[in-house]
C-alpha positions in Angstrom: 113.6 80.0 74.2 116.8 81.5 74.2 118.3 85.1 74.9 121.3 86.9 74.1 123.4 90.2 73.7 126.4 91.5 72.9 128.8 93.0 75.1 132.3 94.9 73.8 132.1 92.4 70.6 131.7 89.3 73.3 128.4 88.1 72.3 126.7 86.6 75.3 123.5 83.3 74.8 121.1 82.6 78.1 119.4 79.3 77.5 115.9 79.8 78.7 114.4 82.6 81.1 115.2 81.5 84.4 119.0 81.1 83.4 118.6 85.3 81.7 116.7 86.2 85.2 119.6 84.6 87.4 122.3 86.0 85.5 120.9 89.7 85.2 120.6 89.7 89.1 122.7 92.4 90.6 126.1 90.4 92.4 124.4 88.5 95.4 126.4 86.0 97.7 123.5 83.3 97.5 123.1 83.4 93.9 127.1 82.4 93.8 127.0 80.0 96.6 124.0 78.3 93.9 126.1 78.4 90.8 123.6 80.3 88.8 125.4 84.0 89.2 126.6 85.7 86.2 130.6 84.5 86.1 131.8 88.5 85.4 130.5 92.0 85.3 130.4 91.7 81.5 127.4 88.9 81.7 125.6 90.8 84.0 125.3 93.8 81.9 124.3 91.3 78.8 122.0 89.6 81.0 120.3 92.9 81.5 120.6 94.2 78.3 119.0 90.9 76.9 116.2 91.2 80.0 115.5 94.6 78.9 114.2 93.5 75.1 111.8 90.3 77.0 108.1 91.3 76.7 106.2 91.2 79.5 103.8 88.8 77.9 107.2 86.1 77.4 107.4 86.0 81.0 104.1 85.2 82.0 103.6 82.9 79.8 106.9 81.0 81.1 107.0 80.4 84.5 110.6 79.9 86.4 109.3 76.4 88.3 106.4 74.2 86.6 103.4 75.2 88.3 102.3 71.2 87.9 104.9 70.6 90.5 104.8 73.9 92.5 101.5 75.0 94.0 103.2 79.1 94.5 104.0 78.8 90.6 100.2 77.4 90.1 98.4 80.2 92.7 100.1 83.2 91.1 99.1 82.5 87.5 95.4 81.4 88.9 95.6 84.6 90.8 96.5 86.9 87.9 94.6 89.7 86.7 94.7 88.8 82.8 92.0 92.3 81.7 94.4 94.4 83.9 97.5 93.0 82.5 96.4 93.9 78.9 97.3 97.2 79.0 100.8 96.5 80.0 101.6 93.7 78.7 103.0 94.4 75.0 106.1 96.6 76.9 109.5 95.0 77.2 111.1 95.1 80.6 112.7 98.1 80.0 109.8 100.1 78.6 108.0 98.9 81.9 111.4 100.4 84.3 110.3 103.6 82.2 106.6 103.9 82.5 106.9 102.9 86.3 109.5 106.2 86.1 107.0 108.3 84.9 105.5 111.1 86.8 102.4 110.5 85.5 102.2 106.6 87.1 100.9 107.7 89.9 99.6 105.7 93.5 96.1 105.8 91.3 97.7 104.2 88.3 99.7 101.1 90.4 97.4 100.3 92.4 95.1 99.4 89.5 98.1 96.9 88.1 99.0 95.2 91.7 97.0 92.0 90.8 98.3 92.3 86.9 101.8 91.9 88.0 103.4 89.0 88.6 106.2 88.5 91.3 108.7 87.3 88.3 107.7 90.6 86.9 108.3 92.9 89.5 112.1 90.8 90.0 112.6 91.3 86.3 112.0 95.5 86.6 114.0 95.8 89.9 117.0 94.0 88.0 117.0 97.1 85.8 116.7 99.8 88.2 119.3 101.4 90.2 119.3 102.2 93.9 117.8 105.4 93.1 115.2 103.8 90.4 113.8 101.3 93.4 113.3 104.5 95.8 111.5 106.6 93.6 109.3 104.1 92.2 108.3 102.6 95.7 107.8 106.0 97.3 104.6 106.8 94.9 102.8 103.4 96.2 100.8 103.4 99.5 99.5 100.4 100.3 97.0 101.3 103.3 96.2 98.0 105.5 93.4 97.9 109.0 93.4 95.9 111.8 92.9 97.7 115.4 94.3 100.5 113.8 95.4 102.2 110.4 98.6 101.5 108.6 100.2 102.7 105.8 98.8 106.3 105.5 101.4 109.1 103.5 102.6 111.1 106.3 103.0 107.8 108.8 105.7 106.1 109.7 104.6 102.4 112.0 107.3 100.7 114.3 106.8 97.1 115.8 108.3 96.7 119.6 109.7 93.8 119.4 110.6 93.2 123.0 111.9 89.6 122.7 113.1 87.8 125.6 116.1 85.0 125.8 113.7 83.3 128.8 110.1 84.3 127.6 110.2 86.2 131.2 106.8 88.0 131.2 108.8 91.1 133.2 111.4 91.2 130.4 109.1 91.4 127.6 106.7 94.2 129.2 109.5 96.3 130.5 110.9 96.4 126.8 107.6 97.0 125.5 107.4 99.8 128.4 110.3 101.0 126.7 108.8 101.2 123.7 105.7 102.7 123.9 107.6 105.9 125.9 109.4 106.3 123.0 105.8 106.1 120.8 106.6 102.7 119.2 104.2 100.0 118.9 101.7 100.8 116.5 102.1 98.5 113.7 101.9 95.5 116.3 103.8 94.7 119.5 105.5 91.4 118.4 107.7 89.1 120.4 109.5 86.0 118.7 109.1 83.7 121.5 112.6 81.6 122.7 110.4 78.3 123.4 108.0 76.8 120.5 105.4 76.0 123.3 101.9 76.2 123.3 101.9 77.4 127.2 104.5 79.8 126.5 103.1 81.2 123.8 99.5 81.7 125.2 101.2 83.8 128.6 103.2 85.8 126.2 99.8 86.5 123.9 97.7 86.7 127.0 99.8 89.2 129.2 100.4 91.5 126.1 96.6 91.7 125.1 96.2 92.7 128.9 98.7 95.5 128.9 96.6 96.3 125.5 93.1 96.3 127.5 94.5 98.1 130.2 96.1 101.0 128.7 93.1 100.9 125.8 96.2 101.0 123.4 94.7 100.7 119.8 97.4 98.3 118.1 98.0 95.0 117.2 99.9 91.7 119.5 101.4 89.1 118.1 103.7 86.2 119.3 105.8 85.1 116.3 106.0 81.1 116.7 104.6 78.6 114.2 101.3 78.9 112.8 100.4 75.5 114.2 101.5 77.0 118.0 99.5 80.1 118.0 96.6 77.9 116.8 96.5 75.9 119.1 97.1 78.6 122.2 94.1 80.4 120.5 92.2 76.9 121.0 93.2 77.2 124.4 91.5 80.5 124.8 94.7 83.0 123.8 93.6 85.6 122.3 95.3 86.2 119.1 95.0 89.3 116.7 97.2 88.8 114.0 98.6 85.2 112.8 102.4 85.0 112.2 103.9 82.8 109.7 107.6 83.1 108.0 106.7 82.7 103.9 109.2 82.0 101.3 108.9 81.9 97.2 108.1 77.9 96.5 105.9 75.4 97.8 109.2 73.0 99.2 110.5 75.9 100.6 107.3 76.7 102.6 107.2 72.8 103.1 110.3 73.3 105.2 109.3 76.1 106.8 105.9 73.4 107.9 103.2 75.1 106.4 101.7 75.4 103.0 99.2 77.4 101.2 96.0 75.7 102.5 97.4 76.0 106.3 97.6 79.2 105.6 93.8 79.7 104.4 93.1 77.7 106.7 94.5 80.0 110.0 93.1 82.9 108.5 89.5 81.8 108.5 89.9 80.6 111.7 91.3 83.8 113.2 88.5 85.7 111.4 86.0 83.9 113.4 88.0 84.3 116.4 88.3 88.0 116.1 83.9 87.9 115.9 83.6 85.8 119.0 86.0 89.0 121.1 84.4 92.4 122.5 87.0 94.4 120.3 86.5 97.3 118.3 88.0 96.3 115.2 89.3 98.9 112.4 89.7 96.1 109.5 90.1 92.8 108.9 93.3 91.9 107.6 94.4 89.5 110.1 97.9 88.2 108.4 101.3 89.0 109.4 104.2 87.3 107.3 108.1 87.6 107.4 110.2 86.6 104.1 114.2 87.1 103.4 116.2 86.4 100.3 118.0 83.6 100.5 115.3 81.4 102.2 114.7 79.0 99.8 118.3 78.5 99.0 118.9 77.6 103.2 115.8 75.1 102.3 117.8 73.4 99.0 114.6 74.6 97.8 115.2 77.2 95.1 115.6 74.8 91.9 118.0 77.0 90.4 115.8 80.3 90.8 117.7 83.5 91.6 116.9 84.9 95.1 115.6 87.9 94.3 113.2 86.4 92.2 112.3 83.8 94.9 111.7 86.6 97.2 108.9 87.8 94.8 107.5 84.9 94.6 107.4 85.0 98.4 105.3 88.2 97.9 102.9 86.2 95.5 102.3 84.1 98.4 101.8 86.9 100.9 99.0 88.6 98.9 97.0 85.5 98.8 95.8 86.4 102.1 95.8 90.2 102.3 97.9 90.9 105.0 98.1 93.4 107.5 102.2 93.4 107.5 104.5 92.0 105.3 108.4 92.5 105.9 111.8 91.5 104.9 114.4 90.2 107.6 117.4 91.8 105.4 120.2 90.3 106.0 119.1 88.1 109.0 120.5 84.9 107.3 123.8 86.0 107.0 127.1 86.6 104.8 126.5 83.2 102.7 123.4 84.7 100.9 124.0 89.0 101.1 127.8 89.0 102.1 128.3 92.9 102.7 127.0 96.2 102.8 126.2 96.9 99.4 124.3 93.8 99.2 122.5 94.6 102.3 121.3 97.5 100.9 120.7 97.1 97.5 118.7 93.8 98.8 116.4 95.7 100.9 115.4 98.3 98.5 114.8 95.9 96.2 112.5 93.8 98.5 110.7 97.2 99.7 110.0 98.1 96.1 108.9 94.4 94.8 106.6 94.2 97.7 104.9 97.6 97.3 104.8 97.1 93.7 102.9 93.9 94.3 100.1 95.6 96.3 102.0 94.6 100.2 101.7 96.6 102.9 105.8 96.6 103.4 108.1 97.0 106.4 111.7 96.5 106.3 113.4 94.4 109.6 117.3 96.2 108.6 119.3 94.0 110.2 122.7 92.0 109.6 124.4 89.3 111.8 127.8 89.2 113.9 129.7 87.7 111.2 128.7 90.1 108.2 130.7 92.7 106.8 128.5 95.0 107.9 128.0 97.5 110.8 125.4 100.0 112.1 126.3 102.5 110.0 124.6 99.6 107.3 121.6 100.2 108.9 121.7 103.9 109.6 121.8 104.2 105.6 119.0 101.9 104.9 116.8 103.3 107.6 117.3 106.6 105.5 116.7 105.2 101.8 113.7 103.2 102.6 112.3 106.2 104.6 112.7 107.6 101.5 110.4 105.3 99.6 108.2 105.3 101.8 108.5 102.1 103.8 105.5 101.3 106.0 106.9 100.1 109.2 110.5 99.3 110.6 111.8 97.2 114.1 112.5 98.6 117.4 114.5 96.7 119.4 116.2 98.0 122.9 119.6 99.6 121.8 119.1 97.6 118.5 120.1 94.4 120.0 118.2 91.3 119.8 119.1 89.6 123.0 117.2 86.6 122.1 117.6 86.3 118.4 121.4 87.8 118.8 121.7 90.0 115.8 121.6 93.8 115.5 118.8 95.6 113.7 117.1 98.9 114.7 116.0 100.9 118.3 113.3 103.0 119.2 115.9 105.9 118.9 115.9 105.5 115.0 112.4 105.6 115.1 112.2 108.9 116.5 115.4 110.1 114.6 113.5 109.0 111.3 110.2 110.3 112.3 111.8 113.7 113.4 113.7 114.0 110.2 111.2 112.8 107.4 108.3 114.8 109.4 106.5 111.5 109.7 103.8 110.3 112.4 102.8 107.0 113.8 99.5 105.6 112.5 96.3 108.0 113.0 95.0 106.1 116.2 98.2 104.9 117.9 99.2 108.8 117.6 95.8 110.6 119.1 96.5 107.1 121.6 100.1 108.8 122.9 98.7 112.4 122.4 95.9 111.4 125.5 98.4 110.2 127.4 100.7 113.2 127.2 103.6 110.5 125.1 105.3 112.5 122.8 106.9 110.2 119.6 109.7 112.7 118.7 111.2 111.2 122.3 110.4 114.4 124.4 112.7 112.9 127.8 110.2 116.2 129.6 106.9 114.8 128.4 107.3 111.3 128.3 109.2 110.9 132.2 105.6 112.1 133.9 103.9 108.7 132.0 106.3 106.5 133.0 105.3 106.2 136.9 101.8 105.9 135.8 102.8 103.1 133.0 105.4 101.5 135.1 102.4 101.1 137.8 99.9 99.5 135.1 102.4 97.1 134.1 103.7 95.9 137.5 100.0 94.8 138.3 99.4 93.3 135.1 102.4 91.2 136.2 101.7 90.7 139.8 97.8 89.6 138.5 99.9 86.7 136.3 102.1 85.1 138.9 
């Protein structure tokens, strides 16, 4: 089926939907570097004008990738919530940018459509919506996820330490996380992306944190961010693990590159499920799942077949809600200049992921960050930090001065934590905060209150160390 619109007397003709949804995308590097970009300025405002009129019913009823040769494509409509998607689905796209405008769609309201909207559906609304659009509508949604602790909650504000290391040096990694917690960081998991894809390496790192964890009686979550497969197999080897990483990404060749599919993935969970019963933990929830996506993914892979990458990066979140996480984020702008090339795609990319995720039922964090070779700066991040505060974005990075030593791009400290927290009147999540309360931490970075713990932390982690050597 065919769409089309006319433009200053230029009358402009799409050939099917997944040309109209690649074409109505806002300007995006990657989508260029595909060939499937609107050519000019003028067929990106028919595009959307043409996207506008498509009924919500069109689009689920014609997927962007055959699902008999895509097993995402396949999950999301066997997944779909056809009763709840009744009452929706005679709007156009436009009409639906409207009613999720409304004052009267409420938290209540969305969270009763999460399984009734498709990814491709919550791509085709952002492509309508300005900046402003994506912040208001996300900010009403709170998607509330439990593990060790509580994340999610209004009035909260989570940050990962992610104390990576360029060595895996055990010292390294729990001085940064040190670092962290005095500045009352860590509650949405302390997460280190390992530099070696070994199974020994990985099962110190996860071993050593869950002591500092024990020790301090810190309610939050560990995590070391290597392949599925890895933290698997440390787990075999008595690690213990509480949440299961994996990087996700909007088709099934896609995540075939990445190494993992969707019955790994099922798979890991049930097995960290009955992990988490065999350990003498006090367990808040059971959502045991922790995923990283990024537009552009699937186009690194040669794995997009000629979808646009926002609408890949839903899909991504159609994967992630298969197995209700505990965190979901975006890595904007990780990837670099070939898929968001500046500023303005930076940011427009991460409000749009923010709002397609929460729109989709995720529990969203944003990782703002750009590469070295970007045109883009900290003052990017600053303004992004800000906007997705804003809407109400679940967690967010904190890495020493903002600088991933080991991954070597800049993203965001514990000082914007505090700064954010400070500014939006926000709090980390309920247990992590009475957690730092006990031990006299303060997370609006009191330098009076928080020097008197560090002797006492410094000493806890030096014999945690000493006891690993």
């Amino acid at each position: 089926m065919s769409y089309s619109a006319t433009v200053r007397g230029e009358r402009y003709s799409f050939a099917d939907l997944r040309i109209l949804l690649a074409k109505a995308n806002d300007e995006k590097s990657g989508d260029q570097l595909a060939e499937i970009a609107a050519a000019n300025q003028r067929e990106r405002v028919a595009a959307k004008m043409a996207l506008a009129d498509v009924p919500l019913g069109e689009i689920v009823d014609r997927p962007v990738i055959d699902p008999d040769r895509d097993d995402v494509s396949r999950a999301i409509l066997d997944h779909h919530d056809a009763a709840g998607f009744a009452s929706i689905q005679s709007m156009t796209v436009g009409e639906f940018r409207e009613f999720l405008l409304l004052d009267e769609t409420n938290d209540t309201v969305l969270k009763g459509l999460h399984r009734a909207i498709t990814p491709e559906l919550a791509a085709a609304v952002a492509k309508l919506m300005s900046n402003k659009d994506l912040i208001v509508a996300a900010s009403k949604i709170r998607n509330v996820t439990r593990c060790r602790n509580t994340m999610g909650l209004p009035g909260t504000l989570g940050i990962r330490v992610q104390p990576n290391h360029p060595s895996d040096s055990l010292d390294g990694i729990l001085l940064s996380t040190l670092d962290g917690l005095l500045f009352g960081c860590g509650d949405a998991v302390i997460g280190v992306n390992p530099a070696t894809e070994s199974v020994n390496s990985v099962g110190a790192i996860l071993r050593v944190l869950q002591q500092l964890v024990q020790a301090l009686q810190i309610p939050t979550q560990t995590c070391v961010l290597s392949h599925v497969t890895t933290q698997l197999a440390a787990m075999e080897r008595g690690a213990p693990v509480d949440l299961l990483f994996q990087s996700i990404a909007g088709t099934q060749q896609a995540n075939e590159s990445f190494g993992t599919g969707l019955a790994q993935l099922d798979e890991g969970r049930q097995r960290v499920l009955d992990h988490h019963r065999t350990r003498d933990v006090a367990w808040v929830g059971s959502q045991v799942m922790y995923f990283e996506t990024g537009q552009g993914s699937s186009l690194s892979a040669e794995a997009h077949h000629g979808v646009d990458q926002l609408t890949l990066e839903a899909r991504a979140y159609g994967v992630a809600r298969l197995f209700d996480p505990f965190l979901v984020n975006s890595v904007i702008g990780f990837i670099g200049p070939e898929y968001l090339y500046d500023e303005r795609q930076i940011q427009r990319a991460g409000l749009e992921d923010h709002f397609m995720g929460k729109l989709l039922g995720l529990p969203m964090g944003c990782d703002v960050c750009y590469t070295n070779h970007v045109d883009a700066d900290q003052n990017t991040t600053d303004g992004l930090l800000v906007m997705l505060t804003a809407a109400g974005c679940n967690f967010y990075m904190g890495v020493p001065c903002a600088d991933d030593v080991m991954l070597n791009f800049q993203t965001t400290s514990y000082h914007d934590a505090v700064s954010l927290r400070k500014l939006f009147h926000l709090r980390p999540a309920p247990e992590f905060a009475q957690w730092l309360e006990s031990k006299g931490i303060s997370w609006n970075g009191d330098p009076a209150r928080n020097a008197g713990r560090r002797e006492e932390l410094f000493r806890t982690m030096s014999g945690l160390l000493e006891a690993a050597r």
